[in-house]
DRENKOLGU-497504 format. One record per residue (C-alpha): residue number from 1; x, y, z. Coordinates in steps of 0.02 Angstrom, whole numbers, plus 50000, padded with zeros to 5 digits. Layout:
<NUM <X Y Z>>
...
***
This chain:
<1 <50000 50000 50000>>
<2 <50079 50176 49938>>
<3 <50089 50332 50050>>
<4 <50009 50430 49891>>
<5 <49862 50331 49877>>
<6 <49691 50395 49940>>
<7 <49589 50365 50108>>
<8 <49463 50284 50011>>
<9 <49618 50186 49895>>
<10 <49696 50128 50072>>
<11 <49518 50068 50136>>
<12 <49443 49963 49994>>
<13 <49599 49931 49870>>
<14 <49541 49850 49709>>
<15 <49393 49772 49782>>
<16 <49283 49909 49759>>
<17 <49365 50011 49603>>
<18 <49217 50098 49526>>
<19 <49180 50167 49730>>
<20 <49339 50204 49746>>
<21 <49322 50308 49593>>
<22 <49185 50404 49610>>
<23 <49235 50442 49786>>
<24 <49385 50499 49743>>
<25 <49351 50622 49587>>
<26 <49144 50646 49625>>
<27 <49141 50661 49803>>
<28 <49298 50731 49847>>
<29 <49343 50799 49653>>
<30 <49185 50893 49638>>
<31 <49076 50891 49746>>
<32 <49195 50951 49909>>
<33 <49300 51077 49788>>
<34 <49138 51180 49750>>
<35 <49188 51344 49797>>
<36 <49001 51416 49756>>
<37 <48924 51471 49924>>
<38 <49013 51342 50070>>
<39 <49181 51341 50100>>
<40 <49261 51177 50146>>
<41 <49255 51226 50349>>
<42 <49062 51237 50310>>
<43 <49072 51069 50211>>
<44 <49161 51000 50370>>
<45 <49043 51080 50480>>
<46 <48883 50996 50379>>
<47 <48957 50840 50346>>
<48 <49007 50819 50525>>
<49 <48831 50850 50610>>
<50 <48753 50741 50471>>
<51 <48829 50595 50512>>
<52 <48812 50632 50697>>
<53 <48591 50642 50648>>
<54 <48622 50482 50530>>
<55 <48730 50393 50671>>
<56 <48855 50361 50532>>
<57 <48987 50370 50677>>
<58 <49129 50258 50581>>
<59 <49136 50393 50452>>
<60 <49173 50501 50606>>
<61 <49341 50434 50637>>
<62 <49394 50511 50461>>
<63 <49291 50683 50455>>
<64 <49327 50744 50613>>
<65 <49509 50779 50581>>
<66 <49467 50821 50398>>
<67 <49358 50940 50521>>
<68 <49505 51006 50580>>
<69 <49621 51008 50452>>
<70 <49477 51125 50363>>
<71 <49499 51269 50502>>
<72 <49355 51233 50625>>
<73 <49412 51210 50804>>
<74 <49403 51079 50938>>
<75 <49278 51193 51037>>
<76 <49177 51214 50890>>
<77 <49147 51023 50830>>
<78 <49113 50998 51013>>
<79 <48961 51139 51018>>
<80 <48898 51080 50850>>
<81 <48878 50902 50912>>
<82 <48802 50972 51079>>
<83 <48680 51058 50988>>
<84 <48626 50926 50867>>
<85 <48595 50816 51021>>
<86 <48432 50910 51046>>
<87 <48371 50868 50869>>
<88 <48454 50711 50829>>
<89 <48455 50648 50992>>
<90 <48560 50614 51160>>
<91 <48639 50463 51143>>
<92 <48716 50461 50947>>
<93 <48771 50644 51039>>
<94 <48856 50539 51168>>
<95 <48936 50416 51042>>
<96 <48992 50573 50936>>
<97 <49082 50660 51073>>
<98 <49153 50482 51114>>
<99 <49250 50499 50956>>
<100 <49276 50676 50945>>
<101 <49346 50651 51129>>
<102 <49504 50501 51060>>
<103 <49516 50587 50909>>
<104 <49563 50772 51005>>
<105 <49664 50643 51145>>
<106 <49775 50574 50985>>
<107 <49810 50755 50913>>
<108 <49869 50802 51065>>
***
C-alpha cells in the first residue's frame, strides 16, 4: 500500500474500484471543491453534524480531523455536536463526542 494513495484507495483497494472512483474524483473531486456558496470549513461543519443525525459514527473517525484540518476548532465540533443532540438525539450525541473526545486525545 503507497503513501500517495487515497483514504478511500487505502480502505477498499481494488475490491471496490468503481467506489473508489467516484469517491475519489465525484465526492471529493467535485463535489467538496465547490467553491460556490460553502467553503470547505462549512462542508466540514455539515458533513460532520450529518453523520452525527444519521449515526454514521465510523465515518466520524475520518471527518473529524478532515474537520480540523479544514479550520474549525476543537471547541467548535464539540458545540455543534452538543447542539445537534437536541434534534438528533442524546445518545448518537454521546457516541459522537466519544469519538471527537480520542480523536482530540490522539492530536494532542
Amino acid at each position: 500500500m503507497s503513501d500517495d494513495q487515497t483514504p478511500m484507495q487505502k480502505l477498499m483497494g481494488d475490491f471496490a474500484p468503481t467506489f473508489v472512483d467516484l469517491t475519489d474524483n465525484v465526492l471529493f473531486g467535485q463535489v467538496w471543491s465547490r467553491t460556490e456558496a460553502l467553503s470547505p470549513r462549512d462542508r466540514s461543519l455539515v458533513t460532520i453534524t450529518t453523520l452525527v443525525a444519521s449515526r454514521n459514527f465510523d465515518q466520524l473517525n475520518a471527518h473529524i480531523p478532515m474537520g480540523l484540518a479544514n479550520g474549525l476548532t476543537q471547541e467548535e465540533i464539540i458545540e455543534a455536536i452538543t447542539h445537534i443532540a437536541f434534534y438528533a438525539g442524546w445518545p448518537p450525541a454521546v457516541s459522537a463526542l466519544t469519538i471527537a473526545q480520542r480523536l482530540f486525545a490522539q492530536q494532542a
